[in-house]
C-alpha positions, 0 to 999 in steps of 0.5 A, a space after each residue: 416526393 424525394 425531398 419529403 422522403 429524405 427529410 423524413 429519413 433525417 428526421 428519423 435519425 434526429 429522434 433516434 439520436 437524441 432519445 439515445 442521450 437522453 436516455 443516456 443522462 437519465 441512466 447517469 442521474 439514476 445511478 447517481 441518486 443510487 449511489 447516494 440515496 441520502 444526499 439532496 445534491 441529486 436535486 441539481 439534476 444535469 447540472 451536476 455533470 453539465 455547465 447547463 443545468 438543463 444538461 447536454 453541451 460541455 460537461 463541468 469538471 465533475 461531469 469530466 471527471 466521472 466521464 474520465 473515471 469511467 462513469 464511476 461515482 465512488 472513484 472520484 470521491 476524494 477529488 475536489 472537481 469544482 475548486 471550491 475547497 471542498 471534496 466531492 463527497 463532503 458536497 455530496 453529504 451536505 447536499 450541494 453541487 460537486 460541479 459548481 465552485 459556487 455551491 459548497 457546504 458552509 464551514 463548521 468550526 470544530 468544536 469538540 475533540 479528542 485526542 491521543 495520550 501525552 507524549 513524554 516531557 522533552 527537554 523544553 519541558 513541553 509534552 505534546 498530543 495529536 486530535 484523533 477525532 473532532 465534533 461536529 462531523 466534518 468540521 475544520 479549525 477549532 481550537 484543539 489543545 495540544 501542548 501542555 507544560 511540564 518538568 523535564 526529568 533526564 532519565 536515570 539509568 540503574 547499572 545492573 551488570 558489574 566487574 569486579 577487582 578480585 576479593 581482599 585477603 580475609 580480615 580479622 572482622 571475617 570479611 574480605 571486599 572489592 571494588 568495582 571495576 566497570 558497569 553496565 549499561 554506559 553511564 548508569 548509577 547506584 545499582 546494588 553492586 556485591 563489595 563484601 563477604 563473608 569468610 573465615 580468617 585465618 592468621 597468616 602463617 607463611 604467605 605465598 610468593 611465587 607460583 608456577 601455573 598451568 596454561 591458560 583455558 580458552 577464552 569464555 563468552 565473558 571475555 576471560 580465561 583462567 589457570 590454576 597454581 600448579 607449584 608455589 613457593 616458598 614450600 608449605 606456604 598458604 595465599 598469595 595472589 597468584 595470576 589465574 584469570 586474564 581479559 581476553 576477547 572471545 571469539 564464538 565458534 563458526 558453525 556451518 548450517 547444514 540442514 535447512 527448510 524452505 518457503 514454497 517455490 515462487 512462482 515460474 519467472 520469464 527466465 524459466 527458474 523459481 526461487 525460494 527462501 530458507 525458513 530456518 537452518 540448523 544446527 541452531 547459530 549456524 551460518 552459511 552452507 548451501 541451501 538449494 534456493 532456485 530450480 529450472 521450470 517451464 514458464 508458461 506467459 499468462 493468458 490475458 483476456 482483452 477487455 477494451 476494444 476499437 471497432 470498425 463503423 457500422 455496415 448497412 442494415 440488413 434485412 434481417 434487422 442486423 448490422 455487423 462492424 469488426 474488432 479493429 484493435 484490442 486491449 491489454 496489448 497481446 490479449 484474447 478472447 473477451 467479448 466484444 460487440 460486433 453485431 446490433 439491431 436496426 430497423 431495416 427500410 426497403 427502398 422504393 421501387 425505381 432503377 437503383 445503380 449499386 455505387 462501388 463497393 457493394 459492400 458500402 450499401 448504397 445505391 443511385 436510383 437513376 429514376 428518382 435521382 436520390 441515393 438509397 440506403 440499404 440496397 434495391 428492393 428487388 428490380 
């Protein structure tokens, strides 16, 4: 009667067990077959997480995969689990085993593309181009045509901005020219550079030759600055080439800003103080000041709810068809609250009548009935 007993109590166990894993790798199937209701690899049943097909023992490198991933599909889809050279979803949508080197989609050479405009003509008189997309779908190779020949032409830049030698004096034909002097941008050509222009000739009388000048004016944004004849001489002369105009290297003034507006102050730091940024200063071109970037604040460190938990094993089931364990660590470190489970349902079996001796701790539940000499799970039933 004690063996019988016992192997009952083992048997019981056994079958609670393995219906608890089977249930298990149903659920696992399941959420497959839902998570990609179209593809057909569903059809390999355990095997696509087992080395057994019929499931159960080592899992295959999908199956540790997904297990490592915490049981989620979507996650693992880029990987390429089983080495065939293929990813997992390319498996998946062509119907063959993730988890089997030797099951993989066969190759499908591309066969259509298309493909990104030209690039400019380079120097080696080639243009290129990239495929942005091929048919059929999830296709390799193929042959894409991606260069072409063509005439390399050096750019040709038109100047656009010009300095000038100051006007000739006015000829007869009413015309006075120059030349010029430098060009915009670096190494440009041609350009329509003004070299004449009207004006009204006036035969020479006496013609200036000395001058006396006012100061020169501050230097201009265009690099120069001017003066004006304030005398010349020979009295009653007319023309000349006075001076009034020099190169000089303008300087722009330096303004300090004194207005400023800000971004929102960031949030509180570790170090009590939050920062900000300047938006714009004024006034417009301005530099430097004092804009006012941190201030002090009362950092208050985050509350972390704990989302993983380590338990202690399960206490004896109760009479009341509980068993109870405890939190034994937590995590993110630091963190409270969450939701562990520390309390499940169980079957509570009484033990049979005899003379049960509770083993030290009490707390363990176990007992030694000394009449039929076999330990009891779960405490006396009443003696």
């Amino acid at each position: 009667m004690k063996k019988r007993f016992i192997i009952t109590l083992l048997a019981v166990f056994f079958v609670m067990g393995t219906l608890g894993i089977a249930a298990a790798y149903s659920s696992y199937l399941t959420s497959f077959a839902s998570t990609y209701p179209a593809s057909t690899s569903s059809t390999f049943s355990c095997g696509i997480c087992h080395i057994d097909p019929a499931g159960g023992g080592p899992r295959n490198g999908y199956g540790t995969a997904y297990a490592n991933a915490g049981h989620n599909f979507p996650a693992i889809e880029s990987l390429d689990s089983d080495g065939d050279g293929s990813t997992n979803i390319a498996e998946i949508t062509a119907g063959t085993n993730p988890g089997d080197a030797s099951s993989y989609p066969a190759p499908v050479a591309c066969t259509s593309f298309t493909y990104s405009a030209f690039s400019a003509c380079k120097t080696n008189n080639t243009q290129t181009r990239t495929v942005l997309s091929s048919l059929p779908a999830g296709c390799t190779g193929g042959t894409p045509v991606l260069t072409q020949a063509c005439t390399y032409v050096p750019p040709v830049t038109t100047c656009t901005s010009f300095t000038y030698s100051a006007f000739s004096a006015c000829q007869p034909n009413n015309t006075q020219t120059r030349t010029v002097l430098s060009s915009l941008p670096a190494g440009c050509t041609g350009g329509t550079p003004v070299l004449t222009q009207a004006c009204t000739y006036v035969p020479p009388v006496t013609t200036c030759t000395s001058f006396t000048y006012s100061a020169f004016s501050a230097c201009q944004p265009n690099n120069t600055q001017t003066r004006t004849v304030l005398t010349s001489l020979p009295a009653g002369c007319t023309g000349g080439t006075p001076v009034l105009t020099q190169a000089c290297t303008y300087v722009p003034p330096v303004t300090t800003c004194t207005s400023f507006t800000y971004s929102a102050f960031s949030a509180c730091q570790p170090n009590n103080t939050q920062t900000r940024t300047v938006l714009t200063s004024l006034p417009a071109g301005c530099t430097g000041g004092t804009p006012l970037l941190t201030q002090i604040c009362n950092y208050v460190p985050p509350v972390t709810a704990c989302t993983s938990f380590t338990y202690s094993g399960w206490s004896a089931c109760q009479a009341n068809n509980t068993q109870t364990r405890t939190v034994l660590t937590s995590l993110p470190a630091g963190c409270t609250g969450g939701t562990p489970l520390v309390t499940q349902i169980c079957n509570y079996v009484p033990p049979p009548p005899g003379n049960p001796q509770v083993i030290s701790p009490a707390s363990t539940g176990l007992y030694w009935d000394t009449v039929y000499q076999v330990l009891i799970i779960g405490g006396p039933s009443g003696n």
